[in-house]
C-alpha positions in Angstrom: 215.0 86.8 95.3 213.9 88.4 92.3 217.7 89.8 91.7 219.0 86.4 91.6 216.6 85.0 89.1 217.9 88.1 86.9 221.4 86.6 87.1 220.5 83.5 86.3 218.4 84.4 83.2 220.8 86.6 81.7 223.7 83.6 81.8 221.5 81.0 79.9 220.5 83.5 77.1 224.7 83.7 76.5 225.0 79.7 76.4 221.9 79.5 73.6 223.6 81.9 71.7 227.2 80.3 71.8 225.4 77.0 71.2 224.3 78.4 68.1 227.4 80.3 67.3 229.1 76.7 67.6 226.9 74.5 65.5 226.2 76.4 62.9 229.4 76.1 61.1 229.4 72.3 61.6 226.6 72.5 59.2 228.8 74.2 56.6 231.4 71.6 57.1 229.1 68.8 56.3 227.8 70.4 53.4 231.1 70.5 52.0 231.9 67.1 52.4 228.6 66.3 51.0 229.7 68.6 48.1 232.9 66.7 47.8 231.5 63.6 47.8 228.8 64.2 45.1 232.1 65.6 42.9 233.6 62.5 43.6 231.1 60.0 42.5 231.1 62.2 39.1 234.7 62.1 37.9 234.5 57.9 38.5 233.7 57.0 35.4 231.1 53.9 35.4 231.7 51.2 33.4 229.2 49.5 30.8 228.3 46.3 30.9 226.7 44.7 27.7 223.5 43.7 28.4 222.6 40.9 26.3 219.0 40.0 25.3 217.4 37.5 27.9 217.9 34.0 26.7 214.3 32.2 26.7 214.2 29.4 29.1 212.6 26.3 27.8 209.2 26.0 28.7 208.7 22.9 30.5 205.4 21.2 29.3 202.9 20.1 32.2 201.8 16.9 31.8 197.6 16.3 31.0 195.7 16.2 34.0 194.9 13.0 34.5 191.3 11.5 33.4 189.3 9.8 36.7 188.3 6.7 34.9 185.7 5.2 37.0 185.7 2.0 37.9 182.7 0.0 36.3 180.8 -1.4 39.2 180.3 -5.4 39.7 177.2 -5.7 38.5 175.5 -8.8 40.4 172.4 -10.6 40.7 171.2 -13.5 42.8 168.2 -15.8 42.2 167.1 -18.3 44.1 164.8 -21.3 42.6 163.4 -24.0 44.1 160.1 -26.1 43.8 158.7 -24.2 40.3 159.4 -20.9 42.2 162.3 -18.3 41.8 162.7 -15.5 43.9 165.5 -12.4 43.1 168.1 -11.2 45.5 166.0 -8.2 44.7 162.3 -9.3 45.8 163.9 -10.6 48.9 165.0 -7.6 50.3 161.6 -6.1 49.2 160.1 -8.7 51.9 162.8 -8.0 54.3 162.1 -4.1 54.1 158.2 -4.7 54.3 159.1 -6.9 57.1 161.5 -4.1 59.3 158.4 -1.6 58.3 155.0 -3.4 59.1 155.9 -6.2 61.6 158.8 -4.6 63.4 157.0 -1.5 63.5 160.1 0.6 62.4 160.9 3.5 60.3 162.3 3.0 56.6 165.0 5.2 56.9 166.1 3.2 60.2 167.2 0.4 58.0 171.2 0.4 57.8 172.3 -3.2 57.2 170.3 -6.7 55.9 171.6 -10.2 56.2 169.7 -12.4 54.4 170.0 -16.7 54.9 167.4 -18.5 52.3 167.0 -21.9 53.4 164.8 -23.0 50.3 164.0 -26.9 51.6 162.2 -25.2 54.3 160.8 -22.6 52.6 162.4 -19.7 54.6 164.6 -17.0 54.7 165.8 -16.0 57.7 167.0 -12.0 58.6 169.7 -10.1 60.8 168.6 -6.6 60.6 170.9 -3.5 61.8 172.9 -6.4 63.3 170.2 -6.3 66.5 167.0 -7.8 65.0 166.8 -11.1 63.8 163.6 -13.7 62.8 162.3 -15.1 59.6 159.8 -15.2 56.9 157.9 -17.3 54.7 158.6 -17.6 51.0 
């Protein structure tokens, strides 16, 4: 057995070296044409183009930012008088809130919405509060 592996080295040492016999003047073809191509592309003479000096575009102008103008509030007030007394839309809902607080027994912060009805030949107002609680009070 150990003969055989002999002849079977011996063989593939040969190929390897005509494998390299055989590529390496491939190499030396390429490097000619590489050669040949580099003189090429230096006898074509290049042209010049003028280059002209960049024309400045027009800046376009932005137009101002625009100003929030803030829309003046309505500014309203409601009075109520009746009988020598006058009571402010104001000073009602002051009563309403005392109201919601103290007889309700609720928190201040609790308070979302206030409908107010004045019904000033009886003398009262009457409430829907947080659309859920309604009564009246005395003015």
């Amino acid at each position: 057995m150990a003969a055989t592996k002999k002849v079977t080295a011996k063989p593939v040492v040969k190929a390897t070296e005509a494998a390299v016999k055989t590529t390496a003047p491939k190499t030396e073809e390429k490097k000619t044409e590489v050669k040949t191509a580099e003189k090429k592309a230096e006898v074509t003479p290049v042209e010049k183009k003028e280059v002209k000096p960049a024309e400045k575009k027009p800046v376009a102008k932005k137009a101002p930012a625009k100003k929030t103008v803030k829309k003046a509030e309505l500014k309203s007030a409601v009075y109520v008088q009746f009988a020598g007394k006058s009571y402010a839309q104001e000073d009602l809902i002051k009563i309403a809130k005392d109201v919601w607080k103290y007889d309700l027994k609720q928190k201040a912060g609790d308070l979302t919405s206030v409908e107010l009805y004045v019904k000033p030949e009886e003398s009262m107002v009457y409430y829907v509060m947080n659309k859920e609680f309604t009564g009246s009070f005395y003015i």
